[in-house]
N, C-alpha and C positions, 0 to 999 in steps of 0.2 A: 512114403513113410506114413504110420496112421499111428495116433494116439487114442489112448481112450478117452473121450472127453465125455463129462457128465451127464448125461443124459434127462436127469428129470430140472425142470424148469419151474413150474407148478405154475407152467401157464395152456391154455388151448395147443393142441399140437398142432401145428403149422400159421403160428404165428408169425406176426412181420417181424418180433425180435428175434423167433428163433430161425428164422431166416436168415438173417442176417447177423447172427451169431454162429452160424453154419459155413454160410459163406468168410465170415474172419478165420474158423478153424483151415478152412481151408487154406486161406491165403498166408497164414504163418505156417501150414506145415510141411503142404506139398512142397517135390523138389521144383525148384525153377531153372527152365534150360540157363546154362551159358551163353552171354554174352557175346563170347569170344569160338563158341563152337565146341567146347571142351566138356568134360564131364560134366552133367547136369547140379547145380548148387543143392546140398541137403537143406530140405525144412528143418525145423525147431522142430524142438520135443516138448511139451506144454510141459507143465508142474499146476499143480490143482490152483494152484493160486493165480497164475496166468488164467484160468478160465474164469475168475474173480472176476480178473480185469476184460476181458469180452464181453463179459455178461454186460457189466456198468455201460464199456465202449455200443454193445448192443442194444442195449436199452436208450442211451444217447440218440441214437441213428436212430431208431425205431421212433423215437418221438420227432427225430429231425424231418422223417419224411412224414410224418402224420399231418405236421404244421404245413410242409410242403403242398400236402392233397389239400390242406384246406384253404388255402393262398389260391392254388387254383381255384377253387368252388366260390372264392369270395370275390378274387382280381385283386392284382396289388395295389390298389386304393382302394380304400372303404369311406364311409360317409365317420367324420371326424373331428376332432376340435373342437374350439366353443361355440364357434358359429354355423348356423344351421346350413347343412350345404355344401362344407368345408370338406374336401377330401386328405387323408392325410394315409403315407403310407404303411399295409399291414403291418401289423406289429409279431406277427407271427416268422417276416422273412428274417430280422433280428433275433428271437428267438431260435428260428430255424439255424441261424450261424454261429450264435452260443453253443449249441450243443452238439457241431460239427467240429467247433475248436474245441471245448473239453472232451469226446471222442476221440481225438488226436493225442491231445494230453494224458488220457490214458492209457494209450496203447502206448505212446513213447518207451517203457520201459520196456516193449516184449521185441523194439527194434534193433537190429545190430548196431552196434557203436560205428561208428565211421572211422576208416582208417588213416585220414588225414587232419589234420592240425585245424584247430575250429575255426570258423569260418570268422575273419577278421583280422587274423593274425597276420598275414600276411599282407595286407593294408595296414596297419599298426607299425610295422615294420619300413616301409617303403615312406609313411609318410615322417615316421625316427628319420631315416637320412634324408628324404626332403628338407627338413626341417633346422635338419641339428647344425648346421652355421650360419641360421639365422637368429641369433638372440640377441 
């Protein structure tokens, strides 16, 4: 399945965001084999506004591995704190994991809904008749 997806970014072309906004178009459209050996699952069909939400998701990553390369180049302790000497750890692997969790959060809406009853419910329920003749 291929969509037409935007093409102008109005960034360097072959950037790490458009890397890895490439690789997302990918991953929401192509079909994915069955699980079960059956017909292969259709990808999405984007809507201009799902590539909104890539671009952001893209840009997220793209800064999540920048902080990544420089964590390497620095080591996860740096020289820190008030006292001279003091190693404290990078502030960029924190950062790097903020913008892995809001990346998620925004692709959350281009996921399929889950076919089963959310997750709780059924611990909610079990622990109702546990419970309910002890008051």
């Amino acid at each position: 399945m291929t969509n037409d997806a935007p093409e102008t970014t109005g960034r360097p072309a072959g950037s790490r965001q458009d890397r890895i906004r490439a690789r997302l178009i990918r991953q929401f459209t192509e079909d994915l084999p069955d699980p079960d050996g059956g017909e292969p699952i259709p990808g999405q069909v984007l809507d201009p506004a799902d590539y909104v939400l890539l671009d952001n998701a893209a840009a997220l990553l793209a800064e999540a591995e920048a902080l990544e390369g420089q964590v390497r180049r620095d080591g996860r302790m740096i020289n820190g704190g008030m006292r001279a000497g003091v190693k404290v750890i990078h502030p960029a692997i924190a950062q790097a994991e903020r913008n892995r969790t809001a990346a998620d959060r925004v692709l959350r809406p281009l996921r399929p809904a889950p076919d089963t009853a959310p997750r709780g419910h059924n611990a909610r329920s079990a622990a109702g008749v546990r419970w309910s003749g002890r008051l």
